[in-house]
C-alpha positions in Angstrom: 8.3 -21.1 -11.9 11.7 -21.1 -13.2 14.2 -19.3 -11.8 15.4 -17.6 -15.2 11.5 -16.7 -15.7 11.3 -14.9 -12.2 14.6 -13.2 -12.7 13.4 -11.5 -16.0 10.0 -11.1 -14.5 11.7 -9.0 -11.7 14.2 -7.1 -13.8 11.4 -6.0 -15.8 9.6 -4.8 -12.7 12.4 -3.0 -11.7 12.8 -2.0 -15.3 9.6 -0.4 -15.4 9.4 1.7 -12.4 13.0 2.9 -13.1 11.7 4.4 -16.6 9.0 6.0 -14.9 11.0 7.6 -12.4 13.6 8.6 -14.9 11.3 10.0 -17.3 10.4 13.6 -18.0 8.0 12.9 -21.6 4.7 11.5 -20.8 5.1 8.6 -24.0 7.9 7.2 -21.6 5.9 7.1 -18.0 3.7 5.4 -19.9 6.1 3.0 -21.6 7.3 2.1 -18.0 3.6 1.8 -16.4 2.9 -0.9 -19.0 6.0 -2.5 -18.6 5.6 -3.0 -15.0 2.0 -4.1 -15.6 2.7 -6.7 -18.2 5.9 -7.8 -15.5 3.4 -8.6 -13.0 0.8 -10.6 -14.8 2.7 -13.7 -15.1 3.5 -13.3 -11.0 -0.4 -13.5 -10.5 -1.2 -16.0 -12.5 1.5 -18.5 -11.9 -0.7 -20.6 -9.9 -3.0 -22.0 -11.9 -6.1 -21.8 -9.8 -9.6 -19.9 -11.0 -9.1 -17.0 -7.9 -5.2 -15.7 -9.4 -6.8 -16.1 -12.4 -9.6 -14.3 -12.0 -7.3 -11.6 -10.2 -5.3 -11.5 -12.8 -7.8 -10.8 -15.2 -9.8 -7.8 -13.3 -5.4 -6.0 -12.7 -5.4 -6.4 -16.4 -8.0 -4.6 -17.1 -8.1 -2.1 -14.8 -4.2 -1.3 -15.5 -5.2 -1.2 -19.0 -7.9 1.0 -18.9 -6.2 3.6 -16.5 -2.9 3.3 -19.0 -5.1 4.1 -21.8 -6.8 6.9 -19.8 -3.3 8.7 -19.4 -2.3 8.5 -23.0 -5.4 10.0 -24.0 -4.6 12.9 -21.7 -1.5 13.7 -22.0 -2.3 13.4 -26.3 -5.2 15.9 -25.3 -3.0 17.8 -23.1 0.3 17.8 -25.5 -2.5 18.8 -28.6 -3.6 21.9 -26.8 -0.1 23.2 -25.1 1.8 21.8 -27.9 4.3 19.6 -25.1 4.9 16.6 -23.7 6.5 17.5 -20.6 5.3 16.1 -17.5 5.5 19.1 -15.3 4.0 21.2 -18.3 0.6 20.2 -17.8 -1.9 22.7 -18.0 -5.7 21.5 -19.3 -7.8 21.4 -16.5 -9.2 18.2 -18.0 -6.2 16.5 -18.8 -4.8 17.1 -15.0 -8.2 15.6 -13.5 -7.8 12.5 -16.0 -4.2 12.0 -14.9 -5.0 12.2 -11.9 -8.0 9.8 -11.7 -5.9 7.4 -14.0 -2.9 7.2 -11.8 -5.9 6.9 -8.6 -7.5 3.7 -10.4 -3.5 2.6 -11.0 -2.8 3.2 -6.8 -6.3 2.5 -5.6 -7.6 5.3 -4.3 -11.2 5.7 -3.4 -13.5 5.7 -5.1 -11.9 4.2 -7.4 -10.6 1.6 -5.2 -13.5 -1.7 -5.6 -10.8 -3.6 -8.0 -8.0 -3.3 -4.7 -9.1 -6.0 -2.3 -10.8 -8.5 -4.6 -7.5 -8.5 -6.6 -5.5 -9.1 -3.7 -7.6 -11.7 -2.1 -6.9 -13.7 -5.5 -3.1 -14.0 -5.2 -0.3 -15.3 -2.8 1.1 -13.5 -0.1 4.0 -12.4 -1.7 2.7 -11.5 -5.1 0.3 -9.2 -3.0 3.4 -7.4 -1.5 4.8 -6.7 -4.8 1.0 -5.4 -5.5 1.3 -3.6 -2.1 4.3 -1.9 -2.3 5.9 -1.9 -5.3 3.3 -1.1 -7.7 2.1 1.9 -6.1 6.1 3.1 -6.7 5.7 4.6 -10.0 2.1 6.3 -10.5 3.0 7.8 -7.0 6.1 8.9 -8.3 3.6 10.6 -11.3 1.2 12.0 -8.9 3.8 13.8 -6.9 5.1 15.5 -10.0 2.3 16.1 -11.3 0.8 17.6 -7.9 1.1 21.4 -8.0 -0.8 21.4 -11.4 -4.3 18.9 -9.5 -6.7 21.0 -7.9 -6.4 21.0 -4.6 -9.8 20.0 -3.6 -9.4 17.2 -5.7 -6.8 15.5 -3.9 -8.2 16.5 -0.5 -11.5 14.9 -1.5 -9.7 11.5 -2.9 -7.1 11.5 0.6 -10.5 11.9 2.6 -12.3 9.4 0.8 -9.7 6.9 0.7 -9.1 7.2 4.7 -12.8 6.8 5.6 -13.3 3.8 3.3 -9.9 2.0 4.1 -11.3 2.6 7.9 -15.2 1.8 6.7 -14.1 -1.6 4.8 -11.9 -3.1 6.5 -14.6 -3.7 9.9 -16.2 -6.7 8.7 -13.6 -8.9 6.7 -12.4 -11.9 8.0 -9.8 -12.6 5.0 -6.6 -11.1 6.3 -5.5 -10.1 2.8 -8.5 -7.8 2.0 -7.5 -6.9 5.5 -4.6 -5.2 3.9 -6.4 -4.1 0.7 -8.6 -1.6 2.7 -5.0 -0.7 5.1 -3.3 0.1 1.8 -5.9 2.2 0.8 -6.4 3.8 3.8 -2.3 4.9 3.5 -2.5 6.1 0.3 -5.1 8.6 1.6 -3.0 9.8 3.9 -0.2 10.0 1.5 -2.5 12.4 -1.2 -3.8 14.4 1.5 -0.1 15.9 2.8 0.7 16.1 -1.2 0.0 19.3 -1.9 1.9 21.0 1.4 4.8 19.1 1.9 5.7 16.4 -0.3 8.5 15.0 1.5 6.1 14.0 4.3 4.1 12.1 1.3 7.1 10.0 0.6 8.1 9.4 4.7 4.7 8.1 4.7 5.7 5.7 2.0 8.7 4.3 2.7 7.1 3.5 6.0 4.3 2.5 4.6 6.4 0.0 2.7 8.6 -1.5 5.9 5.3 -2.0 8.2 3.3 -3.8 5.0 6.5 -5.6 3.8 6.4 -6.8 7.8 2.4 -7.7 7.8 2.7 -9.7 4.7 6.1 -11.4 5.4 4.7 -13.0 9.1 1.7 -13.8 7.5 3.6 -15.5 5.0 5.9 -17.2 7.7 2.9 -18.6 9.7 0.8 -19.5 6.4 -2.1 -17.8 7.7 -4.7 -16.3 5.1 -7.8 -15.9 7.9 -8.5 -14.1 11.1 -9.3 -18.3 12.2 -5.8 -19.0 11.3 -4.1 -16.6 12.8 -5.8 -17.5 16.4 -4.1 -21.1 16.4 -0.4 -19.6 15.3 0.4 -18.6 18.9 1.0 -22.2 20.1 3.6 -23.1 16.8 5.1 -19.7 17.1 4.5 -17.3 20.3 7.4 -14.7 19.4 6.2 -14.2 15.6 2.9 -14.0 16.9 3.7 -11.2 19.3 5.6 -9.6 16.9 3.2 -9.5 14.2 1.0 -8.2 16.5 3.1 -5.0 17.5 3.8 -5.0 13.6 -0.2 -4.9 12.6 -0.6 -1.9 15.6 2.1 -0.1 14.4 0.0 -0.3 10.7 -2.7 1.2 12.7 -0.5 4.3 14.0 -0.6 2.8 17.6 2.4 5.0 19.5 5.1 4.4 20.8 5.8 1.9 17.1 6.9 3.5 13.8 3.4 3.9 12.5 2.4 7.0 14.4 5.0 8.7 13.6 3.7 9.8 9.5 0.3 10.2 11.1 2.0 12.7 13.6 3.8 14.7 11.4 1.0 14.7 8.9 -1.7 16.1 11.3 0.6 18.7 12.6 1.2 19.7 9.3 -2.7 20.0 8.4 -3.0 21.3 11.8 -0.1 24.2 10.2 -2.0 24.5 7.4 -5.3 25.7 8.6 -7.4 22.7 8.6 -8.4 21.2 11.8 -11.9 19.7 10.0 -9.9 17.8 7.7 -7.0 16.6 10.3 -10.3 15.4 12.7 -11.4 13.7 10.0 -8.6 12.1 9.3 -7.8 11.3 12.9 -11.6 10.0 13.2 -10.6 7.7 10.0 -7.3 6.1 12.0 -9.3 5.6 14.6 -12.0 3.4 12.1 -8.6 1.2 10.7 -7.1 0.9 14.4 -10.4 -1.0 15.5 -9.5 -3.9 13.2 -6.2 -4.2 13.6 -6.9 -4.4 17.2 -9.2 -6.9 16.3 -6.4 -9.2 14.8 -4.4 -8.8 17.9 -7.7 -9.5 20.1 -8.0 -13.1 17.5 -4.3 -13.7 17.7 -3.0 -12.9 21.2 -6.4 -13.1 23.9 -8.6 -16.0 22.5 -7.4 -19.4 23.0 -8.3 -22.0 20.2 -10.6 -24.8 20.9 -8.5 -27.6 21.2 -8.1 -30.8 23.4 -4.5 -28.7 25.2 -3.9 -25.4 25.5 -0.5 -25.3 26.0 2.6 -24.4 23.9 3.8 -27.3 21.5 6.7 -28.9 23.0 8.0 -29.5 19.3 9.1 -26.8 16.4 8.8 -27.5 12.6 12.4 -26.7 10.9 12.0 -23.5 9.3 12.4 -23.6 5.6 11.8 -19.7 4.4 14.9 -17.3 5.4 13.7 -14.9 8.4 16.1 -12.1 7.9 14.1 -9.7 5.8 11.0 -10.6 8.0 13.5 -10.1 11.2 15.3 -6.3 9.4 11.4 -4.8 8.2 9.8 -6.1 11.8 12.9 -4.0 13.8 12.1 -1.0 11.2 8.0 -1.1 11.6 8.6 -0.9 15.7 11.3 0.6 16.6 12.0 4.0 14.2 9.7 6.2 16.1 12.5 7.6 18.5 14.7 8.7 15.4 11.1 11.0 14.8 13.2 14.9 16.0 16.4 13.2 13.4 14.0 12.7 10.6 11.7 15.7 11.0 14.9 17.5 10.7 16.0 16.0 8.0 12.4 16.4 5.8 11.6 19.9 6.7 
C-alpha cells in the first residue's frame, strides 16, 4: 500500500474517533462512526486473499447495520423529546437500541459471533487497530450514554460477555480468535463497572489497550498465527518468548503483572456495591480466560518441538521491524501494578 494511501487511511481513523469524542449531537457520533468504519475497510482488505476479504465484508455489514440501528434511534428518540443531545436520551427504546448498536459496534455478547471470525481474516496489525482502536469511539458513546441504560441491561451484557470470552476461547488453536474471545471478555469487564464508577471502565481500557497492543505486537515480531507456531519460537527468540508469555498472563489478570490490577479494583468495587454474586461470577469468568492463556504459555515455554536438536540456534536473523513500541507496551503490560495505591488515588 502506498504510503500517501495509509497516511490518509490513518488520519481519517483518527479523524473519525476525534468527531465522536468531540461531539454532543447524535447526527455527528454518527458521522464519525462511519468515518472510522469506511477508514478501516481498505486496511482489511489490502491483501488480496478470499479470508481479509471475506472479513472485510461481514465488518461492513455488521458496522453498517449497527450505524443504521443508532440513527434510527436517536431519529425515534429526537422525534419523541424533540432533541438531539446525546446525554438527553430518554425513550426507553431508543436507550436499549443505542445501546445494543454500540454492543454489535464493540462486540459484546451476545452480539459478539462477527468478533473472532473477522479477526481471524486479517493481519496482525490490522487486528490491533480492530482491537483497540475501534472500540475507542462507541465506548466513548456507551459511557455517555450510561446513566440513561438500564442497569440490568449492562450487567447482563458485562456478564455475558465475561463468560463467553472465558467459554470461547478453551478450544481454539488460532491465536487471533485467541484474542477475539480475550477482547470480549474485557469489554465485559469494562460495561459491568460502567454504571458505578466510570473511571474504573476507562483504567480498564487503557490497560486493556497496552497488554493487547503487547500480545499482538510479539505475535507479529515472531510471525506466529497458531498455538503450533508459537511452540517452535523459543529456539529463534527465548527472551520474546518469555516475555510474551508474562505479557499473555498479565492479559489473563495473573498478579503481580499489570493485568490484575483493573480486575482488582473492579471486584472491590462490586464487592462495595453490594454484589458478591455478580463479582464471583466474574471472578469464576477470569478464571475460564486464564486457563487458555496458561495454555499458550504451557505450548510456548514447557513443550519442546519435535525436531532433530533441541537446543538454542547458534545464529539470529537481522531484525527488520522496529522493537521499541513492542519493548515501551511489554514494560507497561508487566510492570504498572506497583503504581496500583498512585492510580487508585488518582481515579477515585
Amino acid at each position: 500500500m502506498s504510503p500517501y494511501v495509509l497516511m490518509t487511511l490513518l488520519s481519517s481513523l483518527g479523524l473519525g474517533t476525534t468527531l465522536t469524542f468531540a461531539s454532543s449531537h447524535w447526527l455527528l457520533a454518527w458521522m464519525g462512526l462511519e468515518i472510522n468504519t469506511l477508514a478501516i475497510i481498505p486496511l482489511m482488505a489490502q491483501h488480496h486473499h478470499p479470508r481479509a476479504v471475506e472479513a472485510t465484508t461481514k465488518y461492513f455489514l455488521i458496522q453498517a447495520t449497527a450505524a443504521a440501528m443508532i440513527l434510527f434511534a436517536s431519529t425515534t428518540n429526537a422525534w419523541i423529546t424533540g432533541q438531539w443531545n446525546i446525554d438527553g436520551i430518554e425513550s426507553p427504546i431508543a436507550t436499549a437500541m443505542i445501546m445494543a448498536a454500540l454492543a454489535l459496534k464493540i462486540g459484546l455478547a451476545p452480539m459478539h459471533l462477527w468478533m473472532p471470525e473477522v479477526l481471524q481474516g486479517l493481519d496482525l496489525l490490522t487486528g490491533l487497530i480492530l482491537s483497540t482502536w475501534q472500540k475507542l469511539a462507541p465506548l466513548a458513546l456507551i459511557i455517555q450514554t450510561a446513566q440513561a441504560i438500564d442497569p440490568f441491561l449492562l450487567t447482563a451484557f458485562g456478564l455475558a460477555s465475561t463468560l463467553v470470552g472465558g467459554w470461547g476461547g478453551l478450544n481454539q488453536t488460532q491465536l487471533r480468535k485467541i484474542l477475539a474471545y480475550s477482547s470480549i471478555a474485557h469489554m465485559g469487564w469494562m460495561i459491568i463497572v460502567l454504571q458505578y464508577a466510570p473511571q474504573l471502565t476507562l483504567l480498564a481500557l487503557i490497560m486493556y489497550i497496552f497488554m493487547t497492543s503487547a500480545a499482538f505486537l510479539a505475535l507479529k515480531t515472531s510471525s506466529a498465527t497458531k498455538i503450533s507456531t508459537i511452540a517452535v519460537v523459543w529456539s529463534k527468540n527465548p527472551t520474546l518468548t518469555m516475555t510474551t508469555a508474562l505479557v499473555l498472563l498479565s492479559l489473563g489478570g495473573l498478579p503481580p503483572l499489570t493485568g490484575f490490577m483493573p480486575k482488582w479494583f473492579i471486584m472491590q468495587e462490586l464487592a462495595t456495591q453490594s454484589l458478591p454474586l455478580t463479582a464471583t461470577i466474574m471472578a469464576l469468568a477470569a478464571l475460564l480466560s486464564l486457563y487458555f492463556y496458561l495454555r499458550l504459555c504451557y505450548a510456548m515455554t514447557l513443550t519442546i518441538s519435535p525436531s532433530t536438536f533441541n537446543s538454542t540456534t547458534p545464529w539470529r536473523v537481522q531484525a527488520t521491524q522496529t522493537s521499541l513500541p513492542l519493548a515501551l507496551f511489554t514494560v507497561v503490560a508487566l510492570a504498572l501494578l506497583p503504581m496500583a495505591p498512585t492510580i487508585m488515588m488518582l481515579v477515585t
